[in-house]
N, C-alpha and C positions, 0 to 999 in steps of 0.2 A: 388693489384687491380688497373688495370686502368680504362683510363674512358669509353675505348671501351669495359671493358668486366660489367660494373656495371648492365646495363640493364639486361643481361643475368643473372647474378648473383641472383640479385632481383626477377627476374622470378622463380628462382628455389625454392623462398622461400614461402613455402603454406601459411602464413599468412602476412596479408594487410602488404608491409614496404616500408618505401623511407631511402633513404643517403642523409644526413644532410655533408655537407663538407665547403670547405673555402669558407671566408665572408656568412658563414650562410646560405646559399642557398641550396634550394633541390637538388642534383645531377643526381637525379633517383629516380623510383618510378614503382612498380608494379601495372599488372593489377588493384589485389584486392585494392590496397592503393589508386589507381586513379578512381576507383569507392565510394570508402569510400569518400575521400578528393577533390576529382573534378579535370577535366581533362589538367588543364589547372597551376599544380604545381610546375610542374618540369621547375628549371630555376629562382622560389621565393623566396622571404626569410622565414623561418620557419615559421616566426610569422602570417604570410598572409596567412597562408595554414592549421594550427591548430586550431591557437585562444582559448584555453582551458589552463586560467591559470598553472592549478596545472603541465599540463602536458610540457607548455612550460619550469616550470619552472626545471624539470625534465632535460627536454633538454640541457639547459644554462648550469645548472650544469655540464651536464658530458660533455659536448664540455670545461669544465674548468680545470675537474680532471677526473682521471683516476676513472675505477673501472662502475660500474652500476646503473642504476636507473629505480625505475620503478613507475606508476603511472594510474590514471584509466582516460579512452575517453568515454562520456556520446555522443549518437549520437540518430538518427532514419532512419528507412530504410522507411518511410514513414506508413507503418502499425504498428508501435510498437517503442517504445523506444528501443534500444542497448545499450550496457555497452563491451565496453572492459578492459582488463588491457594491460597497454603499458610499451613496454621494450626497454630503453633505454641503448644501449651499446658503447663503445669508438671504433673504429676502426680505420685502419692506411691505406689510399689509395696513390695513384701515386700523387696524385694533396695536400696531408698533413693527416692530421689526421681530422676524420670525427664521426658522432653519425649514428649507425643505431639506427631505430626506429620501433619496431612491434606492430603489434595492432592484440592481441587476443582476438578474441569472447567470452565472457562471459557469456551474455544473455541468455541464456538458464539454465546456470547455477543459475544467478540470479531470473528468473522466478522461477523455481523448489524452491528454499528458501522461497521464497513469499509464494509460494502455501502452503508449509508445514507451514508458520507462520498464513497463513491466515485460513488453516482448525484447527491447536492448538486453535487459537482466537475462531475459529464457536465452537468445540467441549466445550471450555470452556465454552461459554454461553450458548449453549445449557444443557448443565448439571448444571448450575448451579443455573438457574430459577425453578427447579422442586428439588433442594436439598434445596434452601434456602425456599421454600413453608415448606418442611417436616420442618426442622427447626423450623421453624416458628409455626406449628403447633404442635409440641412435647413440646416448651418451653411453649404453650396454654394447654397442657393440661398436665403437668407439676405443672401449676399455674391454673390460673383464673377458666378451666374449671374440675380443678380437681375434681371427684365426681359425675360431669354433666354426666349423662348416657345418655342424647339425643345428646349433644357436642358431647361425646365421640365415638359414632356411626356415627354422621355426618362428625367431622373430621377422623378418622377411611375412609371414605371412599373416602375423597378427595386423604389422603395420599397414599391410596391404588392404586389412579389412575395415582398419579403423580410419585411413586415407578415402575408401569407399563409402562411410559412412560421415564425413566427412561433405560429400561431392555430392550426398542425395540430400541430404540438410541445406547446402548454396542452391541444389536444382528446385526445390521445391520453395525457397523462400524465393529465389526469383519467378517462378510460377506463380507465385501467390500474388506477389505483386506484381505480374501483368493482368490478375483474374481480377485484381482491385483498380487499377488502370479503367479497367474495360468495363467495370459491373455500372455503370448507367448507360452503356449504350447497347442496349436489346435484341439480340440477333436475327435476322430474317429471314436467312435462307433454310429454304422446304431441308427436311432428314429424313430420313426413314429408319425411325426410332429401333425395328424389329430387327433389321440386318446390320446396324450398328453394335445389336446386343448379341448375335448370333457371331459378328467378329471378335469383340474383346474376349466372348466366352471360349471362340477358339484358341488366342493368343496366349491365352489366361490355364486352356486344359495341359501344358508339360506339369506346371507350380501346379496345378491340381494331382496330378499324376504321381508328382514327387509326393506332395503331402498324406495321398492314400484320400482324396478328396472325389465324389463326382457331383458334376455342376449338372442340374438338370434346370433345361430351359423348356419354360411354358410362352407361345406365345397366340394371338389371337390369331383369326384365320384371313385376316384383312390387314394391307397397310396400313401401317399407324404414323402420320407423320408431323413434324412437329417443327418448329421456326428454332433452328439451332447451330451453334458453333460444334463442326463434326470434332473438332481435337477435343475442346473441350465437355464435352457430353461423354469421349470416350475416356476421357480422362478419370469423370464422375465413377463409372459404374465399374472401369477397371479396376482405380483404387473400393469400391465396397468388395465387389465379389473380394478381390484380393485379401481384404479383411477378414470375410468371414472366409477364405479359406484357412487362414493363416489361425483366426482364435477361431474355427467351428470342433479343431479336433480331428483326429484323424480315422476313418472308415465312414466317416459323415455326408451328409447329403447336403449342398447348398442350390437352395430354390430361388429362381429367378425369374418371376414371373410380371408378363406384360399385357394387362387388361387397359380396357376403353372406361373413363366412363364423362357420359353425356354431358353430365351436369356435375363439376368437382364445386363444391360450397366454396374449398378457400381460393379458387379459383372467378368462383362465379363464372365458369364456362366451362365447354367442353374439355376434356384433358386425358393426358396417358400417366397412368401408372406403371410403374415400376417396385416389382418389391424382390429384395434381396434378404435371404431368409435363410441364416446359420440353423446347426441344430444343437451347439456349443453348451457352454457351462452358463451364459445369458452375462446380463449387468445387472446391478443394483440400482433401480431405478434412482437413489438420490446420483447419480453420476449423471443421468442420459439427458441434463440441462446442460451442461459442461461437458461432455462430447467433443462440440463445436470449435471450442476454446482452443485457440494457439499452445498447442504444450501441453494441454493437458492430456494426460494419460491415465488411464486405469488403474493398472500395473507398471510403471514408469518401468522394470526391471527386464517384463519378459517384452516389454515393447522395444525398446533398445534390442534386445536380443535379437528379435525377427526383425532389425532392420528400421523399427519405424521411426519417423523424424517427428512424431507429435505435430505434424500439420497438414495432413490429407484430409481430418475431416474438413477441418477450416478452410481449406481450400474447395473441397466440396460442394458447399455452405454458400462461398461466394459465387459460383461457377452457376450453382441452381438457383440463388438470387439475382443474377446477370438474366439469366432466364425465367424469370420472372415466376420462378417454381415454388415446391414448398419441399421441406424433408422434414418428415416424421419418422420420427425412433421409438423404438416398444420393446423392451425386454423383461424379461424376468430370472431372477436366479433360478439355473435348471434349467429354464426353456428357452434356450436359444435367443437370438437377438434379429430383428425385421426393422429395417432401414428400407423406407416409403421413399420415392422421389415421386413427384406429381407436377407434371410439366402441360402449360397449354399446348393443345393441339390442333393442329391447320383444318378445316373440316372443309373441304368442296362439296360443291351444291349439283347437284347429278343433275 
């Protein structure tokens, strides 16, 4: 390797790398590396151009001895923390012997860990606030209130509720993960999006009933049909309306309306709308990014309260990405909250 051919060389290599060569100095350095490390490398000494301990010292070493090293680049692309792992190897050029240096993208990898430690973490606390209640109540009536026939009916039906809440946190995490299972393979079969919404708003009107809630459905004067999975579609719009019946308040109206339109932009194609429209106390818009998010909750207090498991929207989320949809959320403090679904739709040719 000379030094007319390094630049080329370096180019041919898909991940960020520069040559480390005599007296220490960058030799070369690709594109990706001179994006990562800044444009202005080639020609410095390693230590001006790195600055990350572990990794210089990675370096030193194998410019000493023979053989490999490797080590990890903590960085940011400005929206987010990076992590690569860097490989450092001895190589032999025209000008002596020299260290390349790689930097692979990790990040994604390391996100993905996070996420699975972080939902192990929710799952655990969530299960284990309504296990250590039971607990707590069997060792009560175990002891103190053994005998107590009105204890034993009151706790009797705390445990009953918290056994319940319990059995909708395993039904929905196993939902979740058959909606994750499923979400690259795209449903085909015809729905008739209008009578699907006309049923769940039936099943859905006692919980309307009870909460002092009426669902008023709008819908166009034409079938509207759409390439979908009938559970899970019903699944989508039971748990929204359900939502807003639950946080719209009570004496309130919740709008569910289902328009066409021709040309959806995020779609780039024809498509059906759906919109589910509380008349509630709204959200604070810094939330309605994080929504989506496994666990996360608003009001973590009164959502426990009304039953919820912090994963209906995220399941959702998936359900309308399996369907190759979009969900937009809009709320404002005061004015209620409008959950969009927008799904492609089947168009025949008359």
């Amino acid at each position: 390797m000379d030094h007319s051919t390094i630049p080329a060389l370096l180019q041919a290599i898909p991940l960020p790398s520069v040559l480390i060569g005599r007296g220490e100095r960058i030799l070369g350095a690709n594109e990706a590396a001179l994006t990562l490390l800044g444009r202005g490398i080639v020609g410095r000494h390693f230590i001006t151009a790195i600055r990350q301990p572990n990794v210089l010292d990675a370096i030193e070493t194998t410019l000493r001895e023979r053989g490999q090293r490797t080590a990890r680049y903590l960085g940011s692309d400005g929206d987010q923390d990076t992590t690569f792992n860097v490989t450092c190897s001895k190589v032999q050029t025209d000008l002596g012997s020299g260290v390349l240096v790689c930097f692979e993208d990790v990040t994604h990898f390391e996100t993905a860990s996070q996420m699975r430690r972080d939902f192990v973490a929710n799952v655990s606390h969530e299960l284990r606030t309504p296990l250590t209640a039971l607990m707590g109540f069997i060792e009560t009536l175990q002891g103190p209130a053994k005998g107590d026939a009105a204890a034993v009916e009151r706790f009797l039906g705390i445990m009953a509720g918290e056994a319940a809440r319990m059995e909708r946190l395993v039904k929905d995490l196993l939902s979740l993960s058959r909606v994750e299972a499923d979400e690259r393979v795209r449903p085909t079969d015809p729905l008739d999006l209008g009578t699907v919404l006309q049923s769940v708003a039936h099943s859905i009107r006692p919980l309307a009933d009870e909460a002092d809630v009426e669902i008023a459905l709008t819908l166009p004067g034409e079938v509207v049909t759409i390439p979908a999975d009938d559970d899970q579609i019903r699944q989508v719009f039971t748990n929204l309306i359900e939502n807003a019946i639950k946080y719209g308040g009570s004496g309130k109206t919740v709008h569910v309306t289902l328009r066409l339109s021709d040309h959806a932009p995020s779609l780039r194609g024809p498509g059906a709308v759906v919109e589910v429209r509380d008349e509630g106390p709204g959200i604070d818009p810094l939330h309605i990014p994080r929504l989506t998010e496994r666990f996360y909750r608003v009001d973590s207090h009164r959502s426990r309260e009304m039953g919820g498991t912090g994963l209906g929207l995220a399941i959702v989320k998936h359900i309308i990405s399996r369907h190759r949809g979009r969900l937009r959320i809009e709320s404002e403090p005061g004015q209620g909250s409008t959950f969009r679904v927008i799904l492609p739709r089947l168009v025949t040719n008359a």
